[in-house]
N, C-alpha and C positions, 0 to 999 in steps of 0.2 A: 707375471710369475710370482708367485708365494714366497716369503719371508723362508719358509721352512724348505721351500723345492731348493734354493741356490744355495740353502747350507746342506744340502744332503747332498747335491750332485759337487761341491765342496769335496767334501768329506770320501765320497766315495771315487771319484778322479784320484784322491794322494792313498787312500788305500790300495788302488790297485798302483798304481806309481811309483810306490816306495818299494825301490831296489835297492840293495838286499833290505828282504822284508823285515828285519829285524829293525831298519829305519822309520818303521810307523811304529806308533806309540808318541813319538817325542813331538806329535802334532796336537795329540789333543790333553795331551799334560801340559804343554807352552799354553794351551788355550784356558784351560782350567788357572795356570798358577799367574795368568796377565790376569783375569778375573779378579782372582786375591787380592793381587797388588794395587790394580786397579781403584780397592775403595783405602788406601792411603790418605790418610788424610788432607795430602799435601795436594792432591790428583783427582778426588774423590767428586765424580759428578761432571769430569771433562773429557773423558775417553765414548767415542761412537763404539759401540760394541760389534755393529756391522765391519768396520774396520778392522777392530782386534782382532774377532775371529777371519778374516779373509786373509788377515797376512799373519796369524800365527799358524793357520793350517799351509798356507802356501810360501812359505816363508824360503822353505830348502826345495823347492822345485829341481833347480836347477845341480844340484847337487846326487839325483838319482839316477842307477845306472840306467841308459838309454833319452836319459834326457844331457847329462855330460859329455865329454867327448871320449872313445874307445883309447884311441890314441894316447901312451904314456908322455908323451913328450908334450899333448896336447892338453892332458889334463892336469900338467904340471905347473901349468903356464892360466888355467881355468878360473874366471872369477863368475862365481854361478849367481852371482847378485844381479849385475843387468840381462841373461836372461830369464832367471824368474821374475823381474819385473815384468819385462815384456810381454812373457810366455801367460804371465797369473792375471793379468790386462786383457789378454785377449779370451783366456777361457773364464775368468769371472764377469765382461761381456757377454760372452753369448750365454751363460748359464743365467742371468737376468738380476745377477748385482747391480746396484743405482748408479749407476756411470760417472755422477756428480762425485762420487768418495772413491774414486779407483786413483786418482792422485794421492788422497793420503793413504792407500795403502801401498802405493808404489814407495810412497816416502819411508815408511813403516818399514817395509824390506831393504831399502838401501843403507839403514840407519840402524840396522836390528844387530851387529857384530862388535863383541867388546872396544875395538879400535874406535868406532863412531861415538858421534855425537846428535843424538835425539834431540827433534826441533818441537816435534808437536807430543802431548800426552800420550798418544796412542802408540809410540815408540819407544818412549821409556818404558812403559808396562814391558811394553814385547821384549825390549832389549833385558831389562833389569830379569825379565823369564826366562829368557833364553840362557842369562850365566846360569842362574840357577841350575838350569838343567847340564849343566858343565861343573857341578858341585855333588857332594855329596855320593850314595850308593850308587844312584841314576848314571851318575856323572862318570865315575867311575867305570861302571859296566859298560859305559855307549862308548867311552877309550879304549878297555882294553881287549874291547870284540873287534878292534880294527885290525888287531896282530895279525900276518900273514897274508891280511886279504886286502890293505891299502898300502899301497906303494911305499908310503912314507914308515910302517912302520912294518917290519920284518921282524923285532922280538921284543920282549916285553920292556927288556933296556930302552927301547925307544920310546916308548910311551909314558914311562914312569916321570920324564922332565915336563911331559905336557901336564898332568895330576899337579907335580909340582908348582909350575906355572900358574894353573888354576887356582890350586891356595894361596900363593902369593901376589897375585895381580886382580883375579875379580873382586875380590872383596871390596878395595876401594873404588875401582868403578862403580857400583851400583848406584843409582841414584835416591832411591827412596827409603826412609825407616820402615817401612813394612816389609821392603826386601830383605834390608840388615837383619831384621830379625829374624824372617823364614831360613839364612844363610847359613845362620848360628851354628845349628844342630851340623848342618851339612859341610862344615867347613871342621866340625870336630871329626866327625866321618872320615874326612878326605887326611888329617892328620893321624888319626887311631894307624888306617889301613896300611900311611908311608910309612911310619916306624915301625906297623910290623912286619911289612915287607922283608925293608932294610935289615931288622934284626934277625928272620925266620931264614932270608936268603944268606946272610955271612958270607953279601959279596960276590956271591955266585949264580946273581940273576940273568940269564940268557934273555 
């Protein structure tokens, strides 16, 4: 099978996948911005690209409706990390990915969430792409489209500590100066929008 078939049958599996559909998009910007980071100096010439792209398109598998669990009490308790391993193992097999790198892309998904700790290149990209996309305008709108419609967050008071959060904890995570720099812009972003939240609302944000 072709280089080109098993990134297209990829790509078109998490297109139709991605429940609610407003959750694609953030597959092939994470692909694009590991790219970027990817020729860091520090990194530059040790990331398998097959890898990048399989586990930055399949990274949130398990995180889409019908692939989670319906149940509130069951999705509360949900860590969608071992089965998009599983799940992205067995259909980047039979789609005719090289079976010898489906380990490091399992590694790549287990390792790709702020808390962790990236062993191999192809993780850091991901991961150091993935805050990214929890920064800035991007970041911003992928939070505050959860209001109403995820459990966790019922009004916009509930989301604004996670933004907050964000400014204050990824930054230092990141691992590489090519990230630090792309953050820049988007960590001013995420500052401009809290102050003028705070000042426009006078308190009175629901």
């Amino acid at each position: 099978m072709e280089l080109a078939n098993w990134r297209e049958r990829v790509k078109a599996y998490i297109e139709d996948a991605a429940r609610p559909v407003d959750k694609y998009g953030h597959q092939p910007r994470l692909y694009a911005l590991a790219c970027e980071i990817a020729g860091d100096p520090e990194i530059a010439g040790q990331c398998d690209d097959d890898v990048v792209f399989a586990a930055a398109w399949m990274h949130d598998l398990g995180v889409f409706t019908g692939h989670r669990p319906a149940n509130p009490e069951e999705l509360a308790r949900w860590n969608h990390v071992p089965y998009t391993v599983a799940k992205s193992r067995d259909l980047l097999l039979e789609w005719g990915f090289p079976a010898e790198k489906l380990d490091k892309v399992g590694e790549v998904i287990e390792t790709h969430q702020p808390q962790d700790e990236p062993r191999i290149p192809e993780a850091v990209v991901v991961r150091d792409a993935d805050m990214l996309e929890q920064l800035g305008a991007i970041g911003l709108l992928r939070a505050f489209t959860k209001v109403g419609r995820d459990t966790r967050f019922s009004r916009f008071t509930d989301v604004v500590p996670v933004a907050e959060r964000a400014q204050r904890e990824l930054p230092g995570r990141l691992r590489l100066g090519r990230t630090r720099e792309l953050a820049r812009a988007r960590i001013s972003i995420v500052e401009i929008f809290l102050k003028g939240l705070g000042d426009e609302a006078g308190g009175s944000l629901y």
